[in-house]
N, CA and C atoms as an extended XYZ file, in Angstrom:
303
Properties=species:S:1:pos:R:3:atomname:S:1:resname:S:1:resid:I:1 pbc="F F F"
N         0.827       -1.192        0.000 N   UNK     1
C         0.000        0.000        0.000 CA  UNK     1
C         0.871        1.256        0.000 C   UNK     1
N         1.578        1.529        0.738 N   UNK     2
C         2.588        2.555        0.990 CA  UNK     2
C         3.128        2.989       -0.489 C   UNK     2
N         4.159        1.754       -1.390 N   UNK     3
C         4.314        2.399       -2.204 CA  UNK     3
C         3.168        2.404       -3.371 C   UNK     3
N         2.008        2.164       -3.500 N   UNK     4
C         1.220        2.649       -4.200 CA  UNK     4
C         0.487        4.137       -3.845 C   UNK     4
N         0.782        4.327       -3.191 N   UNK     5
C         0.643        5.864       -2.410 CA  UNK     5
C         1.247        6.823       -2.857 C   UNK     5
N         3.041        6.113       -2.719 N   UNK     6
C         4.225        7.108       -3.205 CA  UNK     6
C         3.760        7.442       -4.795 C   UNK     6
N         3.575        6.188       -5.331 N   UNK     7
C         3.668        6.335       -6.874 CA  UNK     7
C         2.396        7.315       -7.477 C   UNK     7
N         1.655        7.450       -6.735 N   UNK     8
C         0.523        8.140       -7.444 CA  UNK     8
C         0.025        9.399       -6.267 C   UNK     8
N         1.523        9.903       -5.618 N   UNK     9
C         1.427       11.595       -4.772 CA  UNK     9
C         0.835       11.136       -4.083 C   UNK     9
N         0.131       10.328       -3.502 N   UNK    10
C        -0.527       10.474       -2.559 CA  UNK    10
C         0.238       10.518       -0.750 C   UNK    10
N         0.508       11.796       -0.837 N   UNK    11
C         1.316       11.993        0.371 CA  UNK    11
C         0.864       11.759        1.667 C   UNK    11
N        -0.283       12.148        2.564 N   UNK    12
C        -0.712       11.984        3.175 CA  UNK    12
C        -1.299       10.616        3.375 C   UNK    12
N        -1.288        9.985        2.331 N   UNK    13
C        -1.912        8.618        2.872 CA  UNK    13
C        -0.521        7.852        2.818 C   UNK    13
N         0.916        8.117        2.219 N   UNK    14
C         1.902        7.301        2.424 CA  UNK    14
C         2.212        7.715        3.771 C   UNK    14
N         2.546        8.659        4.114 N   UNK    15
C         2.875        9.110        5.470 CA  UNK    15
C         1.961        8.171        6.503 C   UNK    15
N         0.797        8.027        6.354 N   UNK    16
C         0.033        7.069        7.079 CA  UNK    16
C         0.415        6.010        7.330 C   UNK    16
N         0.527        5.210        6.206 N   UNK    17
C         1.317        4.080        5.914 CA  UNK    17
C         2.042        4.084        6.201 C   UNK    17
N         3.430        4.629        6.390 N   UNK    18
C         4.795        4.722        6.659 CA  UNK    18
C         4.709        4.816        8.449 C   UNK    18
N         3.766        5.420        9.144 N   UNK    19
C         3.389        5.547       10.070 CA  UNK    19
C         3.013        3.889       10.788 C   UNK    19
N         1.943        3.651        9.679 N   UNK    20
C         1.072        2.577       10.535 CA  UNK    20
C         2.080        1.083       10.235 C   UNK    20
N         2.873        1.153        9.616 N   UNK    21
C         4.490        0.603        9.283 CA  UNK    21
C         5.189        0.162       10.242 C   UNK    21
N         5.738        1.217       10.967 N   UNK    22
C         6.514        1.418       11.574 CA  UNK    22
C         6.016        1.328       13.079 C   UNK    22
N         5.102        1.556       13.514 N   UNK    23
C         3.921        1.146       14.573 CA  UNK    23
C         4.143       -0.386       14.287 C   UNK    23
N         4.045       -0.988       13.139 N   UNK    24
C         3.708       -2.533       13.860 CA  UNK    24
C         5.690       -3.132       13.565 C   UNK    24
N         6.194       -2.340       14.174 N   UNK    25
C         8.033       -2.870       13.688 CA  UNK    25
C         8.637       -3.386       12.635 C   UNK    25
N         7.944       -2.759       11.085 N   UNK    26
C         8.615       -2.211        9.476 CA  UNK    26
C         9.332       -1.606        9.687 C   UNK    26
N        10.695       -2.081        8.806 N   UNK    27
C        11.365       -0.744        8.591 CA  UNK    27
C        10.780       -0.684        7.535 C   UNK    27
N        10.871        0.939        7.433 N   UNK    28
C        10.575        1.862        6.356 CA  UNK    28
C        11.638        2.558        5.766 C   UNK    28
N        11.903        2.625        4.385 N   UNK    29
C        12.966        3.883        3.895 CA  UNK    29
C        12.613        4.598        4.074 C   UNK    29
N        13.165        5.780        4.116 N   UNK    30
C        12.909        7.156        4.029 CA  UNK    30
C        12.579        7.335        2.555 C   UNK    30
N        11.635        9.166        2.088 N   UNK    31
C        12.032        9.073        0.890 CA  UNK    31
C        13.136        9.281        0.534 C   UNK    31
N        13.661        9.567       -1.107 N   UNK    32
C        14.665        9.904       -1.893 CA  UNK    32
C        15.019       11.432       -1.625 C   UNK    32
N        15.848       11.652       -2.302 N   UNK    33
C        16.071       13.174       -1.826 CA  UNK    33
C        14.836       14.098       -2.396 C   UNK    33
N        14.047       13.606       -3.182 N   UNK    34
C        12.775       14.426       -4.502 CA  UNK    34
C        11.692       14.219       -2.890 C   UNK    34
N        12.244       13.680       -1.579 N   UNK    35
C        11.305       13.498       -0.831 CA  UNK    35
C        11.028       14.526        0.406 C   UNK    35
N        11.774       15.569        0.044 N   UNK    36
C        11.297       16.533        1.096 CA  UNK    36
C        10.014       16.971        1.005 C   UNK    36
N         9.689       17.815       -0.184 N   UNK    37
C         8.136       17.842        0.097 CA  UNK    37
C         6.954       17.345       -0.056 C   UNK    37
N         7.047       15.827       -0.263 N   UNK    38
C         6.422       15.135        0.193 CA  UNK    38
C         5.678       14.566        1.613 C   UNK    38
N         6.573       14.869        2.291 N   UNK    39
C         6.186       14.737        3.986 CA  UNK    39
C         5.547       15.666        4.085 C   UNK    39
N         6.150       17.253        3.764 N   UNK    40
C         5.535       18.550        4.448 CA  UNK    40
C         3.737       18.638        3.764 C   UNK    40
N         3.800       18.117        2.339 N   UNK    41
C         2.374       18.113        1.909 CA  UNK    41
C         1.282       17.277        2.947 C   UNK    41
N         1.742       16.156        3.792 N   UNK    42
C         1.090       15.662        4.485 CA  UNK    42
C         0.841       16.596        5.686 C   UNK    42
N         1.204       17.676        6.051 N   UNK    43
C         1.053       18.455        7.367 CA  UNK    43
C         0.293       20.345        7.244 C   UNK    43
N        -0.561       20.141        8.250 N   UNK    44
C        -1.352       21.666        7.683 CA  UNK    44
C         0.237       22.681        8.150 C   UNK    44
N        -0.647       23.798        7.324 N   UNK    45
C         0.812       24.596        6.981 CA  UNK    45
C         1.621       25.280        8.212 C   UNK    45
N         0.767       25.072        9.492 N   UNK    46
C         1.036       25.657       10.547 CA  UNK    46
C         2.001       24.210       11.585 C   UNK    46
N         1.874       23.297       10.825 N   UNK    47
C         2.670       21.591       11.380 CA  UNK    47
C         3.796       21.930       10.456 C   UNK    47
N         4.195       22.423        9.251 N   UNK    48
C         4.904       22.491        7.976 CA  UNK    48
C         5.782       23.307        8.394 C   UNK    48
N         5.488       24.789        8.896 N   UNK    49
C         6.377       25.576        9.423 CA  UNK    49
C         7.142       25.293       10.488 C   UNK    49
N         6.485       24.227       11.845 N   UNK    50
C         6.987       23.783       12.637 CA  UNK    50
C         8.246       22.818       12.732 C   UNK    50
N         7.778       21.777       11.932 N   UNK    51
C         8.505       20.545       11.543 CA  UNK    51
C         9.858       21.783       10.769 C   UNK    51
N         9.667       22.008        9.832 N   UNK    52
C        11.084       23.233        9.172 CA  UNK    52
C        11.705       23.491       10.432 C   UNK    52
N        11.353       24.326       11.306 N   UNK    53
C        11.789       24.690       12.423 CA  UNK    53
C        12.535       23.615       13.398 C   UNK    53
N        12.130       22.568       13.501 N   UNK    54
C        12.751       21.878       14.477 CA  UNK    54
C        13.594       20.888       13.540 C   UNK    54
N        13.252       20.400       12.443 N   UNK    55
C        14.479       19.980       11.649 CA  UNK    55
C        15.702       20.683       11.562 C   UNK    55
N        15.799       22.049       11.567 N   UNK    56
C        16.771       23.264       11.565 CA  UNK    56
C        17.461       22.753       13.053 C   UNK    56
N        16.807       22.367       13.836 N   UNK    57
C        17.268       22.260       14.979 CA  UNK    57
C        16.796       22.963       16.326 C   UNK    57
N        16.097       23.782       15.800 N   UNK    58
C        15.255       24.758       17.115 CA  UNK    58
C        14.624       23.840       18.285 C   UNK    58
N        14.493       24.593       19.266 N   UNK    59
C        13.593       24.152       20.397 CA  UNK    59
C        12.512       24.321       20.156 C   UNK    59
N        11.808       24.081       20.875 N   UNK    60
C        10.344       24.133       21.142 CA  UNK    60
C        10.343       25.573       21.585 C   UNK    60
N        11.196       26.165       22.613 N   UNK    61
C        10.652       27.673       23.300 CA  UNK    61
C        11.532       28.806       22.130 C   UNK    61
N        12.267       27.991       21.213 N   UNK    62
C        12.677       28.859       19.942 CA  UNK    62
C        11.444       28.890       18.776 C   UNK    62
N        10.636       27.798       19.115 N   UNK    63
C         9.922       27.772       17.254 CA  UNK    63
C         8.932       28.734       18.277 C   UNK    63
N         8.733       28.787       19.104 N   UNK    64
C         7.161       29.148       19.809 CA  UNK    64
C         7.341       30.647       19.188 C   UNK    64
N         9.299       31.375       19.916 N   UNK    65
C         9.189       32.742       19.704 CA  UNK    65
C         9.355       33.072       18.232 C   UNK    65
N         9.332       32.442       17.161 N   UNK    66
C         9.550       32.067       15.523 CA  UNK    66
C         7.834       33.124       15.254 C   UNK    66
N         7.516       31.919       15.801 N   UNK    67
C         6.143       31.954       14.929 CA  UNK    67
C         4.792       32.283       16.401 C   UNK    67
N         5.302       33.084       16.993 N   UNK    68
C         4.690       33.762       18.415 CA  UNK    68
C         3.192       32.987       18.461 C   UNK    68
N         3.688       32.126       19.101 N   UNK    69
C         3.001       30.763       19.553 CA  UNK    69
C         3.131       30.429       20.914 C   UNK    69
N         2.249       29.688       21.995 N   UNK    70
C         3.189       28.905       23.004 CA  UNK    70
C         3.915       27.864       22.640 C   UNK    70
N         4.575       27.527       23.709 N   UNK    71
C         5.572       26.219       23.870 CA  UNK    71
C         4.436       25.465       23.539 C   UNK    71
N         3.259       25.520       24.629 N   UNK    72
C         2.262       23.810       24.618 CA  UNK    72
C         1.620       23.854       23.027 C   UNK    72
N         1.745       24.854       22.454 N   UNK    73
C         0.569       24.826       20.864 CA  UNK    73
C         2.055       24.408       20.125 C   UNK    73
N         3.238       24.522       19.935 N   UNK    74
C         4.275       24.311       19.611 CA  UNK    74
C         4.268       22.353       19.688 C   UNK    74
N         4.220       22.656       20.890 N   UNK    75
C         4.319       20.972       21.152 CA  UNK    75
C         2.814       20.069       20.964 C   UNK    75
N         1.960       20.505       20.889 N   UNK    76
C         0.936       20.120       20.431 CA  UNK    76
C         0.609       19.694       18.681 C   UNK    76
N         1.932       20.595       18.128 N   UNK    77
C         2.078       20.369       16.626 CA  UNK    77
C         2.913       19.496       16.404 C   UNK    77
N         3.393       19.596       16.989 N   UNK    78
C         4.805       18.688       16.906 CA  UNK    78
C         4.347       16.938       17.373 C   UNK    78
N         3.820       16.835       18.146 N   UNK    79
C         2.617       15.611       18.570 CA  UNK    79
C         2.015       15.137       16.852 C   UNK    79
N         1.627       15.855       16.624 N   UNK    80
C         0.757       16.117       15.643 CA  UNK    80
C         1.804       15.365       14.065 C   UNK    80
N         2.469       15.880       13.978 N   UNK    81
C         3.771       15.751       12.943 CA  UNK    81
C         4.762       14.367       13.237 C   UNK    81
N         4.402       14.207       14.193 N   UNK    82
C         5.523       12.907       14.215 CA  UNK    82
C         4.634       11.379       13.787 C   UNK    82
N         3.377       11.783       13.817 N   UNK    83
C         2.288       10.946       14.244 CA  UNK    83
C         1.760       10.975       12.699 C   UNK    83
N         2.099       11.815       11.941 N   UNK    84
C         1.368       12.250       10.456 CA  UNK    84
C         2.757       12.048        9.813 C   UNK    84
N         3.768       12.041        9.762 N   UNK    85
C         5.003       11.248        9.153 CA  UNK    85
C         5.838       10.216        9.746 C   UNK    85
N         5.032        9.384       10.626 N   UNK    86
C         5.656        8.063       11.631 CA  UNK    86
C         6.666        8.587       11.940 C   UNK    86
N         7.406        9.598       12.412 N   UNK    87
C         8.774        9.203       12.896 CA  UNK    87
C         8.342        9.860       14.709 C   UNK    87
N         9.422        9.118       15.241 N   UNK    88
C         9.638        9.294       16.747 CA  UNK    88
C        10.329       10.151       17.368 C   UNK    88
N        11.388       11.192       16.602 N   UNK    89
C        12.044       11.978       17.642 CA  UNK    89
C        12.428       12.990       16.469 C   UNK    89
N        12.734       13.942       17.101 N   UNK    90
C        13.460       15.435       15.930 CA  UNK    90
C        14.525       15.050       15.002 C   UNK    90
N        15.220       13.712       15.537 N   UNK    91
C        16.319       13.592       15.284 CA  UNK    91
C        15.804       12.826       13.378 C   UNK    91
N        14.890       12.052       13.644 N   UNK    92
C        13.782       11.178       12.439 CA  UNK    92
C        13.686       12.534       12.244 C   UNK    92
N        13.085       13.345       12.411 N   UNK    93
C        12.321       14.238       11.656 CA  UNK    93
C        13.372       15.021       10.717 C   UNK    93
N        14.569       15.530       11.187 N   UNK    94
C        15.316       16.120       10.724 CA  UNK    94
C        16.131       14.922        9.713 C   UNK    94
N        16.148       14.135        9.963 N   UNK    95
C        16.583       12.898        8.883 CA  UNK    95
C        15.983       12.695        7.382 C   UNK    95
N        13.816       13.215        7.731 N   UNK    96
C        12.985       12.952        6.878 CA  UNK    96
C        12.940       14.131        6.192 C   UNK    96
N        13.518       15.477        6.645 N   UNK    97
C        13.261       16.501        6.061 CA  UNK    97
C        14.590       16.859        5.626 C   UNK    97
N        15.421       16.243        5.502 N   UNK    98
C        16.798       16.713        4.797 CA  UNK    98
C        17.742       17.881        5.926 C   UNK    98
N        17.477       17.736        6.756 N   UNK    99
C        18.572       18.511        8.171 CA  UNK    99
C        18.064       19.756        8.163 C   UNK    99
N        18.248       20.755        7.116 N   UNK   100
C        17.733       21.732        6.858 CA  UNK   100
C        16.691       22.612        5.716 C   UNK   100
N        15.295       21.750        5.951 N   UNK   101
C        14.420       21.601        4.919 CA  UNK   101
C        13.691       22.937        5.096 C   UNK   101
């Protein structure tokens, strides 16, 4: 399913997949390098700006003062984003988004 997803854009539902993957202990590739915005299409644009932000490497009390937000709505997106591109820590995320996407 996953890569019938990839092959026909369907971003948000591979991200699912890649998600619901990796939940039952798949490995998953990452995408290709043509795969940065692919993930971010799966995330509303206010998860999109976030995820950028903490792939860069920011904190949480850095993206908040970014995009004059709290920490908890910060981290509430970020909940949100790891869960909508399966990965588990900033460190995945910044892996899936090319370090500095």
């Amino acid at each position: 399913a996953l890569v019938g997803f990839e092959r026909c854009g369907a971003a948000a539902w591979a991200a699912r997949a890649s998600g619901e993957l990796r939940a039952a202990g798949e490995a998953v590739e990452a995408p290709g390098p043509s795969g940065t915005a692919a993930p971010l299409a799966a995330l509303t644009p206010q998860q999109a700006r976030i995820a950028r932000c903490v792939a860069e490497g920011a904190t949480n009390r850095e993206v908040a003062r970014r995009l004059s937000v709290s920490t908890r709505t910060v981290d509430h997106h970020l909940r949100n984003v790891f869960a909508a591109l399966g990965v588990r820590s900033r460190t995945e995320l910044a892996g899936l988004l090319g370090g500095g996407a």
